[in-house]
C-alpha positions as MATLAB code, in Angstrom:
seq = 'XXXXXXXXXXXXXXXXXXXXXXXXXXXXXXXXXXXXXXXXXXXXXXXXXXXXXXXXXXXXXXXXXXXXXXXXXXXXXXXXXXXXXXXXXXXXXXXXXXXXXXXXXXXXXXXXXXXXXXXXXXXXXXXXXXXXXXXXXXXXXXXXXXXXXXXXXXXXXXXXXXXXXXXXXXXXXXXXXXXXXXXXXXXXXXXXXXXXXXXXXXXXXXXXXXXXXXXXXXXXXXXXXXXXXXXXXXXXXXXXXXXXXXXXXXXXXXXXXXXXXXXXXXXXXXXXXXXXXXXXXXXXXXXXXXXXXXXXXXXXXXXXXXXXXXXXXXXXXXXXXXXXXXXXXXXXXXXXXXXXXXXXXXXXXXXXXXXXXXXXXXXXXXXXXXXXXXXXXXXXXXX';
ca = [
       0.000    0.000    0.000;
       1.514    3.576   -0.914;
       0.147    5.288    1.142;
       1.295    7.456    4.481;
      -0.178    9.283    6.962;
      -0.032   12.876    5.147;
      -2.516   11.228    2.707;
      -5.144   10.983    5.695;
      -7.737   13.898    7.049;
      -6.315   13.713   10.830;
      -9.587   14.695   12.145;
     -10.902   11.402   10.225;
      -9.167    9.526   12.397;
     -10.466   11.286   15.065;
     -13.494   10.642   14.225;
     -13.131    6.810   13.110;
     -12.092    6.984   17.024;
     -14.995    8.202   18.567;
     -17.329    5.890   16.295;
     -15.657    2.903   17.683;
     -15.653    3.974   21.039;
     -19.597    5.237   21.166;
     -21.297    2.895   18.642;
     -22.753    5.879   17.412;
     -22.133    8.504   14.722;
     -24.333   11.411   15.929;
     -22.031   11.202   19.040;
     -19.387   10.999   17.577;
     -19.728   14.018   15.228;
     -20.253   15.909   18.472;
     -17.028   14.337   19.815;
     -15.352   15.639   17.418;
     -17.011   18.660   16.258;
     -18.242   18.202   12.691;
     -22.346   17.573   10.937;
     -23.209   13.822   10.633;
     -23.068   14.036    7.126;
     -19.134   14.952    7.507;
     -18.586   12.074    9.893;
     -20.538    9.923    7.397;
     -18.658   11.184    4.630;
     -14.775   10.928    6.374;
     -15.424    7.502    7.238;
     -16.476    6.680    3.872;
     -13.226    8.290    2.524;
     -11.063    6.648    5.095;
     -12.550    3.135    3.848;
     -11.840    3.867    0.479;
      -8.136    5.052    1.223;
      -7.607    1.841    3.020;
      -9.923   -0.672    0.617;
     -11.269   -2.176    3.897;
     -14.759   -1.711    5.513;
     -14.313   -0.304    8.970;
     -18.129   -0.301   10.517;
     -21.263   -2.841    9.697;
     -24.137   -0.423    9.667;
     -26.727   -1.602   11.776;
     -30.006   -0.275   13.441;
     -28.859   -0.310   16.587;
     -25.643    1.827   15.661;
     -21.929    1.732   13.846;
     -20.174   -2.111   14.967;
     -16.665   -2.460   14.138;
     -15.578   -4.942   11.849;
     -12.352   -7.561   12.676;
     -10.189   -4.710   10.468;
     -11.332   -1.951   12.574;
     -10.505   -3.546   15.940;
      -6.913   -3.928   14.428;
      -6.552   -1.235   13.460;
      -8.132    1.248   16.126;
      -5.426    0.800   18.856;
      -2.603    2.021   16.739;
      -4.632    4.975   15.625;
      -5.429    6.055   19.336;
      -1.751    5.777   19.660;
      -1.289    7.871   16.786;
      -3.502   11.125   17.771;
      -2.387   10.467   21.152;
       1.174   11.556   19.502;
      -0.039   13.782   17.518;
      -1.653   15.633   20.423;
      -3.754   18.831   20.053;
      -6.893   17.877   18.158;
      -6.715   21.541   15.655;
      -3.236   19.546   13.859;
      -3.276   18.986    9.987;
      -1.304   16.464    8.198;
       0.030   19.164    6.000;
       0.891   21.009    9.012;
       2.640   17.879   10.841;
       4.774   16.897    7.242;
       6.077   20.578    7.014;
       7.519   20.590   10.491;
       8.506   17.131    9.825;
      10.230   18.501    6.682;
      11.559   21.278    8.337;
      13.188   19.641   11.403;
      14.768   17.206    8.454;
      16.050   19.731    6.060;
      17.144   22.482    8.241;
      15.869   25.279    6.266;
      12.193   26.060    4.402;
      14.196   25.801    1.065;
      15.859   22.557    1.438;
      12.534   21.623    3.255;
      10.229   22.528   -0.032;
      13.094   20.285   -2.457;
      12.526   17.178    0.033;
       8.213   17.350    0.003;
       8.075   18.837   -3.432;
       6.104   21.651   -1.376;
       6.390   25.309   -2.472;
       8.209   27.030    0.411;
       5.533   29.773    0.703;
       3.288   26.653    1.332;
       5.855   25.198    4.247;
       6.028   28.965    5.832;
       2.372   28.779    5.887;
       1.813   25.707    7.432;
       4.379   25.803   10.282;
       3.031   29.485   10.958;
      -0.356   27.676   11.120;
       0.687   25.617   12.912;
       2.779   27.531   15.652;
      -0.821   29.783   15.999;
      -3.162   26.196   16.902;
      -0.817   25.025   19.404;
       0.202   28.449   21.112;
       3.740   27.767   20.618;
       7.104   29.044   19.448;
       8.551   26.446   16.853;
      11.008   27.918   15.029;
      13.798   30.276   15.401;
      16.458   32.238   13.304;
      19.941   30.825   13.389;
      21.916   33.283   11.728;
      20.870   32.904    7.514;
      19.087   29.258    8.597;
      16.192   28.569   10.836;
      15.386   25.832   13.241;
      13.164   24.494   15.454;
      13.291   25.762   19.154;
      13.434   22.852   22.131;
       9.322   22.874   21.889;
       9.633   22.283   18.525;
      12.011   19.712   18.735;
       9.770   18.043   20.782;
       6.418   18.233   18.640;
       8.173   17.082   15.525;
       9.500   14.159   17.155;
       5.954   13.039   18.013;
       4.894   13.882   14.735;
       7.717   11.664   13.348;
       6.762    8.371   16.011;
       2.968    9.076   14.723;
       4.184    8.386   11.150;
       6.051    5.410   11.962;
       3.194    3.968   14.216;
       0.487    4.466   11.178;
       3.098    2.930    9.081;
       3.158   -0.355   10.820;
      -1.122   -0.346   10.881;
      -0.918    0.328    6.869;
       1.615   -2.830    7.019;
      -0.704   -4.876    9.231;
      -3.568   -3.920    6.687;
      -1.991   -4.852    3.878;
      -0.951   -8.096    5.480;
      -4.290   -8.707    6.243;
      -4.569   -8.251    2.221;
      -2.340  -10.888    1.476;
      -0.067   -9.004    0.681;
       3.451   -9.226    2.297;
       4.621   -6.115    2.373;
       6.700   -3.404    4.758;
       9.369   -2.486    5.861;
      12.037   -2.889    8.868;
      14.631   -0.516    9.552;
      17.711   -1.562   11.596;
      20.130    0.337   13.029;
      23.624   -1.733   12.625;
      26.745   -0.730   15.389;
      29.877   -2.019   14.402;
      29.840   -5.600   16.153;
      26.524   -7.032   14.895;
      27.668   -6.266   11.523;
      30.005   -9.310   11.540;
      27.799  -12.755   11.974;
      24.680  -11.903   13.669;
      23.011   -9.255   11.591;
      23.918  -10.598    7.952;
      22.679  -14.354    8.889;
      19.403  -12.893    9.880;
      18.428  -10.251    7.076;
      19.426  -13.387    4.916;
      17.520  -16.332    6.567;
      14.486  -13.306    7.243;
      14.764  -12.479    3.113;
      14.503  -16.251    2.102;
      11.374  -16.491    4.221;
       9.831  -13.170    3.325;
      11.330  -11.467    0.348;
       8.621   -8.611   -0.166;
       9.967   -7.302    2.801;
      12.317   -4.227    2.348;
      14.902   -4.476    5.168;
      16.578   -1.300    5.416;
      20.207   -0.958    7.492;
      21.758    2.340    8.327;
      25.064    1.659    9.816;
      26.664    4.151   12.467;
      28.041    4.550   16.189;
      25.387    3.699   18.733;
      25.483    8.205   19.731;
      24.697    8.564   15.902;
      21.774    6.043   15.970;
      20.211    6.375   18.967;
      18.714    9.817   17.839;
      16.869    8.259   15.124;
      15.884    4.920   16.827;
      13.938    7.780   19.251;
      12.316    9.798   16.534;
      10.809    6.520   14.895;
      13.032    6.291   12.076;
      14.511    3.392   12.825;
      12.685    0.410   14.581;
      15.810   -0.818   16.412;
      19.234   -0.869   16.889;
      21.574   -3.555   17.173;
      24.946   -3.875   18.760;
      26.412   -3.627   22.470;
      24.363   -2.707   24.968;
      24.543    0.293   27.540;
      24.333   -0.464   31.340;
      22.229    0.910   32.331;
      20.101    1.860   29.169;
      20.307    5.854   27.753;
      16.798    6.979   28.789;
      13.809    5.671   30.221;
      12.073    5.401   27.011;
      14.140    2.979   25.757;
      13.961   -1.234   26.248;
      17.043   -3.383   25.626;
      17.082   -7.092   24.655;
      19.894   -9.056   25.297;
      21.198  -11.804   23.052;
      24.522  -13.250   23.788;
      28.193  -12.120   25.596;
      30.731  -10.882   23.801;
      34.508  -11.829   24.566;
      36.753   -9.376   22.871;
      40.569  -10.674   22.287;
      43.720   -8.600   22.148;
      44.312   -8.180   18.223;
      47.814   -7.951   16.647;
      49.676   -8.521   13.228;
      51.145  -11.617   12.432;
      54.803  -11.601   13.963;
      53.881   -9.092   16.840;
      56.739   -8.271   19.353;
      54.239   -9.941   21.786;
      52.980  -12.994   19.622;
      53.642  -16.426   21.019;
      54.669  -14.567   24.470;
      53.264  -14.413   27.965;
      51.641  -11.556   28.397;
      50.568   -9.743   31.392;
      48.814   -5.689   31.897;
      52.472   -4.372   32.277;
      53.657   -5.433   28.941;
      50.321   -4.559   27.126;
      50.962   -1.260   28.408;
      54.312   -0.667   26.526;
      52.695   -1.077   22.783;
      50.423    2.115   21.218;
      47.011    0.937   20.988;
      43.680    1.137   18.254;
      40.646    1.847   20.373;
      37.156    3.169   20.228;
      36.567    6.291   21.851;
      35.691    7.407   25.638;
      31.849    6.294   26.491;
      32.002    3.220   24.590;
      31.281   -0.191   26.576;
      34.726   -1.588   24.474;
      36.764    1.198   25.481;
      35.407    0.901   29.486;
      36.653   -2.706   29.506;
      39.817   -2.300   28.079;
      40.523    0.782   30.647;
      39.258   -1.442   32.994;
      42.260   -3.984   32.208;
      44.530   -1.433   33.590;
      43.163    0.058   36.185;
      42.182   -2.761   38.405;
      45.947   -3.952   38.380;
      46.743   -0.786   39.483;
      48.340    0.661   36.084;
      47.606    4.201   34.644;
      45.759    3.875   31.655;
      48.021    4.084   28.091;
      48.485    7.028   26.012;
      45.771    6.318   22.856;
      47.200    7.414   19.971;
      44.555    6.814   17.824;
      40.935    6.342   18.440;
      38.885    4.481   16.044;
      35.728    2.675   15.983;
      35.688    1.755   12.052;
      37.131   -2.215   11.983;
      38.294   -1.800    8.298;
      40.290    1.204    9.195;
      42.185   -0.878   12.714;
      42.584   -3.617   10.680;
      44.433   -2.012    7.803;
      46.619   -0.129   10.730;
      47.372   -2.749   12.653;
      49.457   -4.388    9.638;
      51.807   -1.375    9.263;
      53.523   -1.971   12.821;
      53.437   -2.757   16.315;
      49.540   -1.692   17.418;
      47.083   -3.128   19.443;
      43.488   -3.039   19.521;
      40.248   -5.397   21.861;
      37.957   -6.464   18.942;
      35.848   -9.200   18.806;
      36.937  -12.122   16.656;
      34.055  -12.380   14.820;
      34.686   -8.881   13.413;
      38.250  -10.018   12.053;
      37.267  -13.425   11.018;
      38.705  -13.753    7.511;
      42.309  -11.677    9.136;
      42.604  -14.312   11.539;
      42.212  -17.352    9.418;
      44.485  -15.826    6.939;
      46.981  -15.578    9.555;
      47.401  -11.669    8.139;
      45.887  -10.881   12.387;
      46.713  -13.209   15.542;
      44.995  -13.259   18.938;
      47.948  -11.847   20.972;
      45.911  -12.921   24.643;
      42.724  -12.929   26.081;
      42.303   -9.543   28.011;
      43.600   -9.802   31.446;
      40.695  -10.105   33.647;
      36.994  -11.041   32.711;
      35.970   -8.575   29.919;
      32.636   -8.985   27.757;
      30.177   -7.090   26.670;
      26.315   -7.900   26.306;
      24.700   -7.523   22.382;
      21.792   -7.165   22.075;
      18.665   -4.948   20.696;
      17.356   -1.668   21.782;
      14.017   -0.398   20.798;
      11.758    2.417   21.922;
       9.803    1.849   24.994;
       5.886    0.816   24.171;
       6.861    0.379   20.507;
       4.570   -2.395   19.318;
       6.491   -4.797   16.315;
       4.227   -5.613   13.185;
       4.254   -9.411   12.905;
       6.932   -9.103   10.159;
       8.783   -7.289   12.827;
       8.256   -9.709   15.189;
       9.494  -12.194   13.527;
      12.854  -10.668   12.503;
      13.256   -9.929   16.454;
      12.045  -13.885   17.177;
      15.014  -14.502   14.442;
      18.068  -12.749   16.055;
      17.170  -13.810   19.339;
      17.366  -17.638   17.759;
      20.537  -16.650   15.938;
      21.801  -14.615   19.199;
      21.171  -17.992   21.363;
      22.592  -19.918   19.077;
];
């Protein structure tokens, strides 16, 4: 189904709401302040847009059909992010744009909009809700912390009618939607590819959709909606309330060097770890806590890092030009390690692991396709 939320008359859904909830649709045009005839009318429309009847029409008032009890919880869930009842959909995809884009001109190239059209609608907007949204930023505009804040749960509306347009459609027959994953570093190795490929065999009209990144350039989108979860090591304890995390399996990093290391083949202790410059990801990463930690509880100041790098193609090209060491997981440097070009130097003194896993958003509620892909890397993860 092509089709989005922008498409829909919010106050539609409104009113699809208050149907279901009072049986009847003279109450509900009260509800939500519009003539019987527009109530009949929007729910007509909404039917069409979505090729599925909603209500059976009886004497005794509206009954929703199997579809409409569905559907009618995500919906709720959806004005309840959208908020204040006076919103548009126009209104709600120009902030959206605007928050995006950074500017009304970049804004009006991404929706296609005229940017008298965008200035409009935010304006319109900013007067319903009684709120500043934007503000001058030199030549650029953005949106002020209130702003911020409504265009986020514009954005999670979005993605919430997204997955009811994918549960309709399922309901179709047809097997469509969408999952997008957020990929750190480690789950990049084994975990994630297995899965999007056992996943594709089993359901290959589903678009799977990976953006790859650091978990502080991932975990802003996983919170707007954009993504529907992240994968890769966890944080303890978890950034934010509104976030869940699901754990799959331990990690054991390894101390990583090139083949014929001044250390390879030798006992090695903290001390003599310590002499040798090191690869490592930066401050605030669970990897770079353990290996500090390897120092530190022998009593040994931490080394001088003279490079700081999270990107595995990037340590593993460096560590062949000399004496470096870096803590990676031997999953990530499979194919270096059974070439022999990379050898495990030691196991980090002390117990180091980490715990990978998934994070999603608090109260997010998976599609079924979702739901399976989860069901799959926590099989794979157990594994």
């Amino acid at each position: 189904m092509i089709m989005d939320l922008w498409k829909f008359n919010i106050r539609h859904l409104r009113a699809l709401v208050a149907i279901a909830r009072s049986g009847s649709l003279s109450r509900a045009a009260r509800t939500v302040n519009l003539t019987q005839p527009a109530v009949t009318q929007g729910i007509a429309k909404l039917e069409r847009q979505l090729e599925l009847v909603l209500f059976d029409r009886q004497p005794a008032g509206m009954v929703m059909t199997e579809v409409c009890q569905m559907l009618i919880g995500r919906v709720e869930t959806v004005l309840s992010l959208i908020g204040n009842k006076r919103v548009t959909a126009s209104q709600m995809r120009s902030l959206v744009a605007l928050a995006r884009s950074g500017g009304y001109t970049r804004a009006a190239i991404l929706t296609g909009l005229a940017e008298a059209s965008l200035h409009r609608a935010v304006s319109d907007l900013s007067l319903a809700l009684g709120e500043r949204l934007v503000e001058r930023r030199g030549r650029n505009v953005g949106l002020t912390e209130r702003g911020q804040v409504i265009a986020r749960g514009f954005r999670l509306a979005y993605a919430e009618f997204a997955s009811a347009l994918a549960e309709l459609d399922e309901l179709k027959g047809r097997k469509t939607g969408r999952i997008a994953i957020g990929a750190m570093p480690l789950c990049r190795a084994r975990l994630l590819p297995s899965a999007v490929a056992t996943f594709h065999i089993r359901y290959p009209q589903i678009k799977i959709v990976i953006f790859e990144g650091s978990h502080s350039e991932l975990i802003g989108p996983l919170r707007d909606g954009e993504l529907d979860m992240m994968i890769g090591a966890l944080r303890d304890p978890a950034t934010g309330n509104e976030l869940e995390q699901l754990p799959l399996f331990e990690d054991r990093p390894v101390i990583i060097g090139r083949k014929g290391h001044a250390l390879s083949g030798k006992n090695v202790d903290a001390r003599s770890l310590a002499d040798f410059p090191w690869i490592i990801s930066a401050p605030g990463t669970p990897l770079r806590d353990h290996w500090e930690g390897m120092f530190t509880e022998v009593g040994l100041a931490v080394p001088h890092v003279p490079i700081e790098c999270g990107s595995v193609m990037t340590i593993r090209q460096l560590l062949l030009t000399g004496d470096f060491l870096t803590m990676l997981s031997p999953d990530q440097i499979a194919l270096e390690l059974e070439t022999g070009w990379l050898v495990k130097i030691c196991d980090p003194p002390g117990l180091v692991s980490r715990t990978i896993g998934i994070t999603t958003r608090s109260g997010w509620t998976p599609t079924p396709r979702q739901k399976s892909f989860l069901d799959l890397l926590g099989s794979l993860g157990s594994s």
